[in-house]
Residue, then its C-alpha position, 0 to 999 in steps of 0.5 A: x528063481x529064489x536068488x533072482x527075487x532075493x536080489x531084487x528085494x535088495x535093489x529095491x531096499x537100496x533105493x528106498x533107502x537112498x530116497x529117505x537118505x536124500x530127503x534128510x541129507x542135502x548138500x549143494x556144490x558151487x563148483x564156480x571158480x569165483x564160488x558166486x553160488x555160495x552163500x557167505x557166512x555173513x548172508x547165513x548169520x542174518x538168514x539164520x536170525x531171521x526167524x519168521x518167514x520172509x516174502x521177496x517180489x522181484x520186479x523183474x520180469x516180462x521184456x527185458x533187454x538181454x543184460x537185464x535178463x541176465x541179471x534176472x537170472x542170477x538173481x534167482x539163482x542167488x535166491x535159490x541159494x538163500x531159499x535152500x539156507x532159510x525154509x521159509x523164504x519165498x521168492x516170485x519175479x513179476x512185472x507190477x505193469x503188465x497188462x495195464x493201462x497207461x493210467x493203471x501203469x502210472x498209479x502204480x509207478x507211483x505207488x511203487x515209488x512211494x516204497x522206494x522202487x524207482x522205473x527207469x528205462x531200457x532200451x531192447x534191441x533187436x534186429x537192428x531196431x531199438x525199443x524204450x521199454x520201462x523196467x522196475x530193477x528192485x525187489x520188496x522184502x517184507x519181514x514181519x510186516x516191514x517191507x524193505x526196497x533192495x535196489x538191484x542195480x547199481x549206478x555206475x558213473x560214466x559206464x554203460x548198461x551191460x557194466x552197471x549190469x556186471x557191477x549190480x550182479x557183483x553187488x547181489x548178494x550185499x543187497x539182498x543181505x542188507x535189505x534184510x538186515x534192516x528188515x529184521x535187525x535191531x539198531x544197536x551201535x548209537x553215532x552222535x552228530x555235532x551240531x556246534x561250531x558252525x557245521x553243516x547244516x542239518x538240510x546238507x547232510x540229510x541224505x547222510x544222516x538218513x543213510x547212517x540211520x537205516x543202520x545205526x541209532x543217530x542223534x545230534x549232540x553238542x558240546x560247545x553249548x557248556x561255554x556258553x550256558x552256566x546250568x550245563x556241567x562239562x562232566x555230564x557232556x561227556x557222560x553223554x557223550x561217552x554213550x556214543x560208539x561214534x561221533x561225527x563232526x561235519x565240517x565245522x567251520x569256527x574254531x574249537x574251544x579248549x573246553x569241546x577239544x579236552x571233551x573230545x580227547x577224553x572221549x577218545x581216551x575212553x575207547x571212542x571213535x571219531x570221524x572228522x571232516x575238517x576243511x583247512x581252506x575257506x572258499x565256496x563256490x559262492x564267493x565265484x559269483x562276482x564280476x570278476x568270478x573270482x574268489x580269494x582262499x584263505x586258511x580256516x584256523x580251527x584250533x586243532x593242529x596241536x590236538x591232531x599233532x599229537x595223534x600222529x596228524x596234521x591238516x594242511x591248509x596248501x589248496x589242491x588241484x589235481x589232473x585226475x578232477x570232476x568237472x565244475x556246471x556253470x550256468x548260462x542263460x536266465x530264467x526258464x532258458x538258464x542251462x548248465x554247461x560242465x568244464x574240467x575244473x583241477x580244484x574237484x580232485x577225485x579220488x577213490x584209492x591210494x598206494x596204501x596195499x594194507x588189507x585195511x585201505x583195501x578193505x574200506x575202498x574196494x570197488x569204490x566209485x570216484x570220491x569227489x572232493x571240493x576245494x581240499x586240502x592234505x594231511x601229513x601222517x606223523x610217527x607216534x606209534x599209532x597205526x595210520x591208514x591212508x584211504x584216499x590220496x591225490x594222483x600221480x599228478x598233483x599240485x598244490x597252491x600255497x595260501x592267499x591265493x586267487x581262484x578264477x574261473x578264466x582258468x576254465x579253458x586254459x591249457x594245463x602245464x603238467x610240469x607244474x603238477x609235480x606233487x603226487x599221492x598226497x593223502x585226502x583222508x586217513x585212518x588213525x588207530x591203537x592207544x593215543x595219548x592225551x593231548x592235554x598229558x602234562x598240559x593244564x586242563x582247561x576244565x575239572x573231569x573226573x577220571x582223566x586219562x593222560x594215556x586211552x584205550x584202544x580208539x580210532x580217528x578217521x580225518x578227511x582234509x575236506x568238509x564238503x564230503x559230506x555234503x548233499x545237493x538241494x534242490x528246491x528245499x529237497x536234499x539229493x542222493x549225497x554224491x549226486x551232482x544234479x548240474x552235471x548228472x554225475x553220481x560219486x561214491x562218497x556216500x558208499x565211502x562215508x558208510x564203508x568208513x562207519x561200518x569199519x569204525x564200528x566194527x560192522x565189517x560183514x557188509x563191507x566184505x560182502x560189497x567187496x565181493x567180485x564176480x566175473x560176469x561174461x557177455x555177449x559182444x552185441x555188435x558181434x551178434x548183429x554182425x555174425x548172426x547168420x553165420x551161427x544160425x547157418x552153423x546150428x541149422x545146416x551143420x546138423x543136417x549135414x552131419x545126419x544126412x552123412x550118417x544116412x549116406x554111410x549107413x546105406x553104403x555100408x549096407x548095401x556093401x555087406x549085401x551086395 
């Protein structure tokens, strides 16, 4: 009896122990091949930053089309796992319309879109018949009173709802790591953007500047200004200009200056970063709006081949066309009735890789959407002993038109002839880095700065043959998604690949490894389901009962054998 109770005593302490044991010791297993459970060291370091409590409302939830409730569901298996990391996140799936009225349903739409959470709708399925229904795919972080929208689905060009769905639930856990970065971060790195030499305007690279300030510090900058105006002194540009982790030139458009391109290389010799968008070639789609619809490229001259020479780079002015292109909206009609039709049109190259395999290249552009380009030209990559790094390039089949040269739009329609493409993986946009040496080394300077370096430290160019890049749509005064083509409803991904770029320059590099996160989602085949519906439902009704009434039958015959 003693032992009996000893023994019990000791079971007893055991299991108290191990309870205690767990409270104070928990530890979860992510035991998928593709590990999308775990919480990567980038997403902990933001979580662990954040030191206040964080509120997340997912707006999904009620009716949802089968790909969309999968997606609820990882999301909140992913936010389980962030909630495990940070104690005081909480999380709650709702749906912001329910039990409404339609007038209730728009004011709310409408409030929520002034927070950046857009509805779109979803079509259900089921039994053969379709139901519209309106979904809100985003989520509101609020972090010390700052609410952030975190889109959760991921526009996916020319894919259908179950592949943008597989994309979105790649991009999960980049999206809820950004939202809360910008939530809860402080902006540290500064990027300059030059506002001379006839760039873009500021109404054309709005969706872009907007996009690098949710990051980073951005402010305009000039430097052409000291050739012009005697009270500014060159010495204080470029101490200014020094202040800036990066500079970004978009699409300048009249020809650098001796002044501006010393400015710049001595910026670079002090460790800077820049990003260039250059077009080699003159023509806009404008110039198409005559009789003839017919436009006459010609080379830019910027002034830069014997800078760019000297860093390893040369930008050709040869105008591409290129098999793998976007298609060009042309409109029809007048008025109120004008429409737009999209035709194939070869001088649209899209790109969004190239044969560079360094870690680099796939580092910047995996999973990247097509790039669109406009009227390109190419870049040569020259030996100098700077690393270069070709981001994007042309197809295996591409052709290049030496200038002057005729572009016409009775072009569209015409058969190709493949032969004539015969040039192939000709680079678009590269990545120049190490220790360059000044351009104006054994040359006469332009003008007196103090400290000049014939040799710079560590620094990086980013030359993309193409200005329009980085140019957004406008409709009606109001800058579009850059990327966004509203004739033809097509969305690019030369935002994601301009940001990549940035993050990369300014060695911000865990939000590009988390973008390129890859998880292998499964689905169901929808049709399938519809097809072989009653065959699984007779196999998971009937098979059961079939198997318990042959358990019965041989139950009872064994019985009455062993009593007969």
């Amino acid at each position: 009896m003693k032992k009996t109770y000893t023994s019990f005593v000791v079971i007893l302490i055991a299991l108290i122990a191990v309870n205690v044991a767990s409270r104070s010791i928990y530890k979860r297993f992510d035991l998928t091949k593709d590990s999308r459970y775990t919480v990567s060291k980038e997403t902990e370091k933001i979580l662990e930053q954040a030191y206040k409590p964080i509120i997340i409302d997912v707006f999904l939830d009620g009716e949802l089309p089968g790909e969309f409730r999968k997606l609820k569901l990882e999301t909140g298996q992913f936010l389980e796992e962030m909630a495990a990391i940070h104690p005081n996140l909480k999380y709650d799936f709702i749906n912001p319309i329910e039990n409404t009225s339609q007038q209730e349903a728009d004011q709310i739409t409408a409030q929520l879109a002034k927070s950046g959470v857009k509805g779109a709708v979803a079509t259900i399925q089921e039994g053969g018949k379709s139901t519209n229904v309106t979904i809100f795919p985003y989520a509101l972080v609020l972090y010390d009173g700052k609410t952030t929208a975190v889109p959760l689905l991921k526009t996916v060009a020319r894919a259908s709802t179950e592949e943008r769905v597989n994309s979105s639930i790649q991009q999960l856990e980049y999206q809820f790591a950004d939202g809360l970065r910008k939530a809860s971060q402080e902006k540290t790195k500064t990027v300059a953007f030059l506002r001379d030499s006839g760039t873009l305007s500021d109404l054309k690279i709005r969706d872009f500047i907007q996009g690098v300030q949710e990051y980073y510090r951005a402010a305009p900058f000039g430097i052409e200004f000291v050739t012009t105006s005697d009270s500014i002194q060159p010495q204080q540009v470029l101490e200014s200009l020094n202040k800036f982790d990066l500079v970004v030139d978009p699409k300048p458009t009249v020809a650098f200056s001796e002044t501006k391109k010393y400015i710049l290389d001595q910026y670079l010799m002090q460790g800077g970063k820049l990003l260039l968008a250059a077009d080699p070639i003159v023509i806009e789609n404008d110039s198409l709006s005559n009789e003839e619809a017919k436009a006459y490229p010609l080379p830019r001259k910027l002034n830069l081949d014997d800078m760019l020479f000297k860093y390893g780079l040369r930008l050709n002015n040869g105008l591409v066309k290129d098999m793998n292109h976007g298609p060009i909206a042309l409109a029809s009609g007048q008025g109120r009735n004008t429409q737009y039709e999209a035709y194939a049109w070869p001088y649209y190259p899209i790109s969004k890789t190239s044969l560079d395999t360094s870690a680099t290249a796939q580092f910047i552009t995996k999973n990247l959407e097509d790039v669109k380009f406009e009227y390109t030209g190419t870049i040569d990559t020259l030996k100098n002993g700077i690393k270069k790094t070709i981001l994007l390039s042309t197809s295996d089949r591409t052709q290049v038109i030496t200038l002057p040269a005729v572009v016409s739009l009775n072009e569209i329609g015409q058969e190709i002839n493949p032969e004539t493409y015969n040039r192939s993986n000709l680079p678009l946009a590269v990545l120049a880095e190490g220790s360059f040496t000044s351009a104006y080394k054994n040359r006469v300077k332009p003008i007196n700065l103090k400290g000049n370096l014939d040799q710079g430290k560590d620094a990086a160019i980013v030359l993309i043959a193409d200005g329009d890049i980085m140019k957004n749509q406008v409709d009606r005064g109001q800058a579009q998604e850059l990327g966004y083509d509203m004739r033809t409803g097509q969305l690019y991904g030369n935002k994601e690949f301009l940001m990549n770029t940035i993050n990369y320059l300014l060695d911000d590099t865990g939000l590009i490894k988390l973008r390129n996160k890859n998880i292998n989602v499964p689905f169901l085949n929808t049709e399938k389901v519809i097809d072989e519906k009653f065959k699984w439902q007779a196999i998971n009704v009937v098979l059961p009962l079939l198997f318990v009434a042959g358990f019965g039958f041989v139950f009872l015959w064994l019985r009455k054998r062993k009593y007969a």
